[in-house]
KOLMARMI-814478 format. One record per residue (C-alpha): y, x, z. Coordinates in nm, 4 decimals. Example, Ala and Ser with C-alpha at 12.3 -4.5 7.8 and 13.67 -1.06 7.14 Angstrom:
2
+----------+----------+----------+
!        y !        x !        z !
+----------+----------+----------+
!  -0.4500 !   1.2300 !   0.7800 !
!  -0.1060 !   1.3670 !   0.7140 !
+----------+----------+----------+
END
This chain:
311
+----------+----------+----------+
!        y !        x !        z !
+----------+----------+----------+
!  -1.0871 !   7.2177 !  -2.6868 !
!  -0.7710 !   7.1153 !  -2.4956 !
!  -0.6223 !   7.4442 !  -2.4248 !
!  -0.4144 !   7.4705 !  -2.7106 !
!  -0.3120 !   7.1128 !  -2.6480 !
!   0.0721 !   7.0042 !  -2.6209 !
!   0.0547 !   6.8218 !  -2.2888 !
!   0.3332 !   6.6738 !  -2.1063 !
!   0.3212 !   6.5885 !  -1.7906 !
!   0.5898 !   6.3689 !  -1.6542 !
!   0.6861 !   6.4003 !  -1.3260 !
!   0.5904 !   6.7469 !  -1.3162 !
!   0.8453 !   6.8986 !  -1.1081 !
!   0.7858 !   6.6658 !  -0.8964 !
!   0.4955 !   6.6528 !  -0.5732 !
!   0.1801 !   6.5292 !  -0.7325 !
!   0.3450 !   6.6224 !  -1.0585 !
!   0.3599 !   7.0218 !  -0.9623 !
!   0.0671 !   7.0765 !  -0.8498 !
!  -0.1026 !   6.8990 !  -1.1461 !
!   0.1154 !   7.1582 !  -1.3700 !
!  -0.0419 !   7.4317 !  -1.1770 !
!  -0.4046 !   7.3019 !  -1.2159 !
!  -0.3258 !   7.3040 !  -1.5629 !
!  -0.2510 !   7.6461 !  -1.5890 !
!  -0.4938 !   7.8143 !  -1.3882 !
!  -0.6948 !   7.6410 !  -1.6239 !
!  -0.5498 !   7.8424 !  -1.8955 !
!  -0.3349 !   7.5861 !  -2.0854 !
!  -0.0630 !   7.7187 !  -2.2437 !
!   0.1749 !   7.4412 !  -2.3773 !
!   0.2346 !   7.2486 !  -2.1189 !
!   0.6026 !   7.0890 !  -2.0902 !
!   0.8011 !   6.9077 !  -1.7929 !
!   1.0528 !   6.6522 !  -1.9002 !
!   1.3794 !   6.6654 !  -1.6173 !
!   1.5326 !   6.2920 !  -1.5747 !
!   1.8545 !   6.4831 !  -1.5775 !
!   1.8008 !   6.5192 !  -1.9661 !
!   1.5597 !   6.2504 !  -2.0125 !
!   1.5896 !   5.9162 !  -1.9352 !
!   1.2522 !   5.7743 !  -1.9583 !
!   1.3323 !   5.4481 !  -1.8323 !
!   1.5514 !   5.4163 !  -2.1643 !
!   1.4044 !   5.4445 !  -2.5324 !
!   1.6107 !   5.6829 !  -2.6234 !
!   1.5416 !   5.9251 !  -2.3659 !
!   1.1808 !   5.8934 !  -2.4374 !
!   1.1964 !   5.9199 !  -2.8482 !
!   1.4250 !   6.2296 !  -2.7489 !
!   1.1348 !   6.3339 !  -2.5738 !
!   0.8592 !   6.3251 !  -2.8282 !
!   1.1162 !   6.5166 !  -3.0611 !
!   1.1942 !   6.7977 !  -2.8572 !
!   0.7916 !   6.8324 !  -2.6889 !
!   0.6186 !   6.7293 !  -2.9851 !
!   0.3688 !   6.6086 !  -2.7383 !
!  -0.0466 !   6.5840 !  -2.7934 !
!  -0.1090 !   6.4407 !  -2.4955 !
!   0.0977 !   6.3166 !  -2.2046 !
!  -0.0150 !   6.2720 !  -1.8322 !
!   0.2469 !   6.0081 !  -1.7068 !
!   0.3673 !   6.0864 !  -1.2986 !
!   0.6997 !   6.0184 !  -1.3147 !
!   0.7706 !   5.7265 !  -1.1154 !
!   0.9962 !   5.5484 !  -0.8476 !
!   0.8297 !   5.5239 !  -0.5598 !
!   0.8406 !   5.5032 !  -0.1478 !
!   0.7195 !   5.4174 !   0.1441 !
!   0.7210 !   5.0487 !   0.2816 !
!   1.1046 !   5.0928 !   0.4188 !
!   1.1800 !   5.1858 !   0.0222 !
!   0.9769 !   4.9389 !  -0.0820 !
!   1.1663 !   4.6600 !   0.0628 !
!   1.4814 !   4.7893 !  -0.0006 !
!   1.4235 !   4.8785 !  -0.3428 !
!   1.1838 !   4.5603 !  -0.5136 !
!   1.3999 !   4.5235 !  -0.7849 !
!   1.5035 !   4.8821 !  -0.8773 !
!   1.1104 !   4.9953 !  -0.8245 !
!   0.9728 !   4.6883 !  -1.0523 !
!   1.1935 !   4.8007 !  -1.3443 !
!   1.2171 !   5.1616 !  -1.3523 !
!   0.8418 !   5.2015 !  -1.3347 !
!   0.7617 !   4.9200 !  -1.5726 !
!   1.0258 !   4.9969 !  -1.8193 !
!   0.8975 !   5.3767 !  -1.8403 !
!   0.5246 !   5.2921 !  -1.8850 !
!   0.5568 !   5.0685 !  -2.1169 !
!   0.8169 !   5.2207 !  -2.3833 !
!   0.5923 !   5.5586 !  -2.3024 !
!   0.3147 !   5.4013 !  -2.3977 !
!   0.4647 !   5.2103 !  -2.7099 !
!   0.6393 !   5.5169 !  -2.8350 !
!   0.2931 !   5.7460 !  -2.7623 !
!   0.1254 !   5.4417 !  -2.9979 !
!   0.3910 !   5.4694 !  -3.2284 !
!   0.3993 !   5.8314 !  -3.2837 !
!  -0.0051 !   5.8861 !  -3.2922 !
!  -0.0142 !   6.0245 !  -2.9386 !
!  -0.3871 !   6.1941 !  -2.8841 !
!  -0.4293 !   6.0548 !  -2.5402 !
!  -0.2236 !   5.8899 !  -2.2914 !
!  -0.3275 !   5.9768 !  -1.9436 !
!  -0.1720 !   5.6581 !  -1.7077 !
!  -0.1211 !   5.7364 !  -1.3265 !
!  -0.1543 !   5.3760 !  -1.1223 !
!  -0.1049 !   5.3401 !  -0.7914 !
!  -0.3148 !   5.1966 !  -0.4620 !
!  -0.0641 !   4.9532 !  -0.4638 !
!  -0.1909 !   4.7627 !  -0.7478 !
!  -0.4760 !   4.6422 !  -0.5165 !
!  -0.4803 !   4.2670 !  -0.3584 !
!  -0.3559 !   4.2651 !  -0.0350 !
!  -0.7095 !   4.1458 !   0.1202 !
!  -0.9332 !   4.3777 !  -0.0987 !
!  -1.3200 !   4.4146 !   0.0389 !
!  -1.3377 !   4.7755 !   0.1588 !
!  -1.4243 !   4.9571 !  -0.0114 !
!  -1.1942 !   4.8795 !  -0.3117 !
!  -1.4198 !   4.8850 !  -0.6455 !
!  -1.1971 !   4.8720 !  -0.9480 !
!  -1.3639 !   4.5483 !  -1.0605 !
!  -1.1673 !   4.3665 !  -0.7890 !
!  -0.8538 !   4.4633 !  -0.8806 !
!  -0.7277 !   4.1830 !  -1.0359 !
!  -0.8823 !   3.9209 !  -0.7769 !
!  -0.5596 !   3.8254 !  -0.6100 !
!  -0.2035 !   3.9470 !  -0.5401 !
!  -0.1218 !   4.3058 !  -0.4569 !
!   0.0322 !   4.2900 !  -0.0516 !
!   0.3872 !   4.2046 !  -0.0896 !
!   0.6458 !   4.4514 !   0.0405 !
!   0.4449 !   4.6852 !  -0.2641 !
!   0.4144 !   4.4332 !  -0.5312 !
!   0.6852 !   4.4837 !  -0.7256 !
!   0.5988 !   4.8045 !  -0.7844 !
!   0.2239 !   4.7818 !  -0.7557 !
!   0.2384 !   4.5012 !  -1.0676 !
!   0.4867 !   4.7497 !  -1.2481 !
!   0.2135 !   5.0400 !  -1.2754 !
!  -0.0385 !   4.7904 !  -1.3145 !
!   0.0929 !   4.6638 !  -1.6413 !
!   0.0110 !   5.0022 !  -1.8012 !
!  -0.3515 !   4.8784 !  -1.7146 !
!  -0.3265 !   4.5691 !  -1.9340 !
!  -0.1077 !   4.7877 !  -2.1916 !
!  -0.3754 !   5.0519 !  -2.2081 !
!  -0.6577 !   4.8454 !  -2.2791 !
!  -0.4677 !   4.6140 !  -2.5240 !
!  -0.3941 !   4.9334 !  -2.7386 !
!  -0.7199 !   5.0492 !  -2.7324 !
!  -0.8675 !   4.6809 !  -2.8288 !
!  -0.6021 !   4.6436 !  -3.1059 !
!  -0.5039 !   5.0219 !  -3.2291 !
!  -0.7324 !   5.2357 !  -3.0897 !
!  -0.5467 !   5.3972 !  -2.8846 !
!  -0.7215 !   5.6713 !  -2.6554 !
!  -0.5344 !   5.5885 !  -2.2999 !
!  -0.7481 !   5.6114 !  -1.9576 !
!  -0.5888 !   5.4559 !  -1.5994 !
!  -0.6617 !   5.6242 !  -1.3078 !
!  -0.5708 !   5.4894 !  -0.9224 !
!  -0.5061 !   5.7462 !  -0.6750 !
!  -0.5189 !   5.6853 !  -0.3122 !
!  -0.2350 !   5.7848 !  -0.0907 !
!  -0.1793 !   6.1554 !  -0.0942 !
!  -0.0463 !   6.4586 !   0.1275 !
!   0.0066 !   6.8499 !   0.0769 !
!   0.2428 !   7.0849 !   0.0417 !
!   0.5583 !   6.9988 !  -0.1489 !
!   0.5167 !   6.6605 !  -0.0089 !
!   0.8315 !   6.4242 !   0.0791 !
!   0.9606 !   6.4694 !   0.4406 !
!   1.2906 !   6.2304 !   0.4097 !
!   1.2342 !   5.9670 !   0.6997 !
!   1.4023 !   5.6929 !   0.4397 !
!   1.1830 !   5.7521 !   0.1986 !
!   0.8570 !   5.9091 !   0.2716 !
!   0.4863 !   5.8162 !   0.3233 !
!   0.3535 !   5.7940 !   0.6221 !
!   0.1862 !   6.1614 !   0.6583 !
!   0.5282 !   6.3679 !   0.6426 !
!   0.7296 !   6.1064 !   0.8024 !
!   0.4510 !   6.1257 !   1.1116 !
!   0.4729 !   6.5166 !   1.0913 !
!   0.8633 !   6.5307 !   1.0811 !
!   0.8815 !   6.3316 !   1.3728 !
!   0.6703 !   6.5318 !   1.5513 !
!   0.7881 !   6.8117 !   1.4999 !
!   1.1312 !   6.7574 !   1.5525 !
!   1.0585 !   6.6107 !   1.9188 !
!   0.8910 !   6.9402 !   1.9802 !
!   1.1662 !   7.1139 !   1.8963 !
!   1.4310 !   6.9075 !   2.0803 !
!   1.2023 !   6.8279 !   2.3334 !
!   1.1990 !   6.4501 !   2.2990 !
!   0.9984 !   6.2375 !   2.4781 !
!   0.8584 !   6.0050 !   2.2795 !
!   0.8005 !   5.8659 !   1.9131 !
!   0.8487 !   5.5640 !   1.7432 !
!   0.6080 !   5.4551 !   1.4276 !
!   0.6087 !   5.1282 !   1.2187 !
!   0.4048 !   4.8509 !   1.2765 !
!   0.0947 !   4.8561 !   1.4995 !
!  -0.1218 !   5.1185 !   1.4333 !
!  -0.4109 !   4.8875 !   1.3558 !
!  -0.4098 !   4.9407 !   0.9851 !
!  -0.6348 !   5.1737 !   0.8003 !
!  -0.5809 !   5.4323 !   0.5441 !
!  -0.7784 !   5.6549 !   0.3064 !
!  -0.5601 !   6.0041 !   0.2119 !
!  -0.6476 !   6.2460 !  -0.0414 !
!  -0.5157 !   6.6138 !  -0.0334 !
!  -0.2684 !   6.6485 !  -0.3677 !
!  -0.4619 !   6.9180 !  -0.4489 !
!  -0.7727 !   6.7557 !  -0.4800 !
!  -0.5705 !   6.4666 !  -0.6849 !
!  -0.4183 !   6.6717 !  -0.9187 !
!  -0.7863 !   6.8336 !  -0.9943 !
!  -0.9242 !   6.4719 !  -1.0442 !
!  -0.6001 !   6.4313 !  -1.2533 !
!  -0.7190 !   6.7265 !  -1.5256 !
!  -1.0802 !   6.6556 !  -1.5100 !
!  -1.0106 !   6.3083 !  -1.6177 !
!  -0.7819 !   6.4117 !  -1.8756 !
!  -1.0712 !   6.6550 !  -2.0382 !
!  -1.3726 !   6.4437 !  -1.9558 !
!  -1.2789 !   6.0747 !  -1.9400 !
!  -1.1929 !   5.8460 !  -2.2348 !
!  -1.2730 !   5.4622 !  -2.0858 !
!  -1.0755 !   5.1899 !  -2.0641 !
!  -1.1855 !   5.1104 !  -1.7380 !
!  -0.9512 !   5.2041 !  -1.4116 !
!  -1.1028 !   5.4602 !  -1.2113 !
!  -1.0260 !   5.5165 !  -0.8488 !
!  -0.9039 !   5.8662 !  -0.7551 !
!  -0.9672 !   5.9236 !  -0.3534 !
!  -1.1470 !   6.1125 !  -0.0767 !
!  -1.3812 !   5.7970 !   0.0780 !
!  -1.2391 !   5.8652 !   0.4008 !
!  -1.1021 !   5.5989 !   0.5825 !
!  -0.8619 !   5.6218 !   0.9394 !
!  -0.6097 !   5.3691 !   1.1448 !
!  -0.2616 !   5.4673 !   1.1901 !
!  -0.3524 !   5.5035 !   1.5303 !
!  -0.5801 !   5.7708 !   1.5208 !
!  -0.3853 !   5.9511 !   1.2113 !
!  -0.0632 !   5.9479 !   1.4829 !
!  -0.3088 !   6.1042 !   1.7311 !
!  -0.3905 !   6.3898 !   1.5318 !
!  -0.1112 !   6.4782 !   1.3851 !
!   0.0303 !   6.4740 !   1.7613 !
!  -0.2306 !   6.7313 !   1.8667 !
!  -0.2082 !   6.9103 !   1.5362 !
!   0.1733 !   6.9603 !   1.5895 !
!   0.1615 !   6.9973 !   1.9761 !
!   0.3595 !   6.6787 !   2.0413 !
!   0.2477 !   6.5839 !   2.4101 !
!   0.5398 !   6.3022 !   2.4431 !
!   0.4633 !   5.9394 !   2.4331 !
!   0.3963 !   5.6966 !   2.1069 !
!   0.6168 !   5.3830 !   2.1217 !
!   0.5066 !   5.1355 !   1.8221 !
!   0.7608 !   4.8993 !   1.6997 !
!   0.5872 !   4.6088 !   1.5795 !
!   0.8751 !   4.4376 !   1.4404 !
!   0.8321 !   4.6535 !   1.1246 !
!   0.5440 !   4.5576 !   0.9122 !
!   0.2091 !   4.7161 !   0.8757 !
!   0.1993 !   4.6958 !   0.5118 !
!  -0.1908 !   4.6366 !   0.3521 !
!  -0.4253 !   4.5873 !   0.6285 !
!  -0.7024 !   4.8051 !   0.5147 !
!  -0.7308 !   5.0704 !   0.2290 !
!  -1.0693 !   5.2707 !   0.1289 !
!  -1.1518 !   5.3273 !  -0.2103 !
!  -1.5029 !   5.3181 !  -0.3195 !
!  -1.4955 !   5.6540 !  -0.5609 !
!  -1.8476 !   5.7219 !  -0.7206 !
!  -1.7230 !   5.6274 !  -1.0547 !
!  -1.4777 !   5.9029 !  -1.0835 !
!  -1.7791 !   6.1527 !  -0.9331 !
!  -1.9991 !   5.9747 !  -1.2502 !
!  -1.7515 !   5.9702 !  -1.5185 !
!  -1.6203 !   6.3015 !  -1.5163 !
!  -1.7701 !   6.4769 !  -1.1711 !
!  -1.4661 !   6.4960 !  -0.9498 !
!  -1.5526 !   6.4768 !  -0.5696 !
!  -1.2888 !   6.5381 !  -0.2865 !
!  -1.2803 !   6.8876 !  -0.1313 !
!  -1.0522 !   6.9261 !   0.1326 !
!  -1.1560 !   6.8152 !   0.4981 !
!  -0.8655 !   6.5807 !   0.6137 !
!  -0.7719 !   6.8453 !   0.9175 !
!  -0.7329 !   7.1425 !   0.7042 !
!  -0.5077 !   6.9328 !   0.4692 !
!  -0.3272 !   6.8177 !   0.7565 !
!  -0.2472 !   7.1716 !   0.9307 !
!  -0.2044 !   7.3279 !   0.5567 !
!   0.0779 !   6.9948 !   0.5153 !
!   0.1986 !   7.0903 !   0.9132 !
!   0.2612 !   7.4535 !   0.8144 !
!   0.4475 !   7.3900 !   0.4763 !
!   0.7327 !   7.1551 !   0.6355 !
!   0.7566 !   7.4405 !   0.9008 !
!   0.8297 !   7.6829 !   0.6727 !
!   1.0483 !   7.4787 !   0.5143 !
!   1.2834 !   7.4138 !   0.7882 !
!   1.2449 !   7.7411 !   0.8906 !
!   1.4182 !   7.8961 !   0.5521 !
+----------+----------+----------+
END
């Protein structure tokens, strides 16, 4: 019933965003439309109502977003809290104003209290505050969450909020200043094979844990939600699977053939302690289950970024 849908997805040139477009069309949608912030400025209203009168949009899965990893994150608190909030909120407003079918809202892990039980249920997501060098922007994508389920309360408004873990893959961002922790791991690596360095250095102490989902897997989750799902409860998007920093710099280590040494510098923070999502409700609501074993998502992400430098 979809397929002849107007769907824009923001953020769609973008790494989750692309391979979410993709999913799309293998699925045989043919309208589907990518907004470029060089021509829209959807942190401004009138970037956005130029938006809806060029895309005449049906439904809109929202992606775009300024994001990075903890180093961005400090560096950026202010910049990160208003971007993000300022485009979810006018896109939601405008979506409302201009009888938007659905709004699909893309959260973030980050919205999570710093000392969450593991694993995170979505019930406890509002049972303290989010850990800080995130905040700013965890409480920015968090406030489509109220936004969403005000609408729907007061207009009716058909908008679902989904929470995806931290992801990997292909197309992924390798720039040490602002990347996750996956590429920037890999493009160490890497690069001390290659120059034959001895050693590297990762943030904080390797203690804390992390749950990763292949994009691929995400961006399904991301369309399955958008065809089967119409709650106003959050749903967490993930893979179940939990691992410390440690044992992630391990792998990818062996996985890249880095035989050097692992200095940690524990003046740089760990960021939240411990991250696992607890994901039947997304299995239940619309059937979505994690495919991709973490290794084969790892080499798959390995063999991208060498290609890449390679070209």
């Amino acid at each position: 019933m979809l397929k002849d849908k107007r769907i824009v997805v923001t953020g769609g040139s973008g790494f989750l965003g692309s391979h979410v477009v993709e999913q799309l069309e293998q699925r045989g949608y043919r309208h589907i439309f990518v907004p470029r912030s060089k021509d829209y400025d959807l942190v401004t209203e009138q970037g956005i109502k130029r938006m809806f009168n060029d895309m005449k949009p049906e439904i809109i899965i929202h992606l775009a977003a300024v994001v990075g990893g903890i180093g961005a994150n400090r560096e950026n608190p202010g910049k990160y809290f208003y971007d993000n909030l300022m485009m979810g909120t006018q896109l939601i407003e405008q979506s409302r104003l201009y009888n938007l079918e659905k709004f699909v809202a893309i959260g973030t892990i980050c919205a999570y209290p710093k000392f969450t039980p593991v694993p995170f249920k979505e019930e406890d997501i509002w049972n303290g505050y989010p850990e800080e060098t995130n905040a700013p922007y965890g409480l920015a994508k968090k406030m489509m969450l109220v936004q969403s389920q005000a609408y729907r309360a007061q207009y009716g408004f058909n908008s679902i909020y989904l929470l995806p873990v931290n992801l990997y893959g292909p197309r992924d961002n390798f720039d040490l200043r602002s990347s996750h922790v996956i590429p920037a791991l890999i493009r160490k690596c890497v690069e001390a094979v290659e120059t034959g360095a001895e050693e590297v250095v990762v943030w904080g102490t390797g203690q804390a844990t992390r749950e990763f989902l292949y994009v691929e897997d995400c961006a399904e989750a991301i369309v399955m939600a958008t065809e089967r799902y119409n709650g106003s409860d959050p749903v967490n998007i993930g893979s179940g699977f939990e691992i410390s920093i440690k044992d992630l710099v391990v792998l990818i280590a062996e996985l890249t053939g880095f035989k050097g040494r692992i200095v940690w510098d524990t003046s740089k923070p760990d960021g939240q302690p411990r991250r696992c999502l607890d994901v039947t409700k997304a299995e239940r609501e619309f059937g979505f289950r994690a495919k991709t074993k973490f290794e084969d998502g790892l080499r798959k992400t390995i063999e991208f970024y060498k290609q890449e430098r390679s070209k």
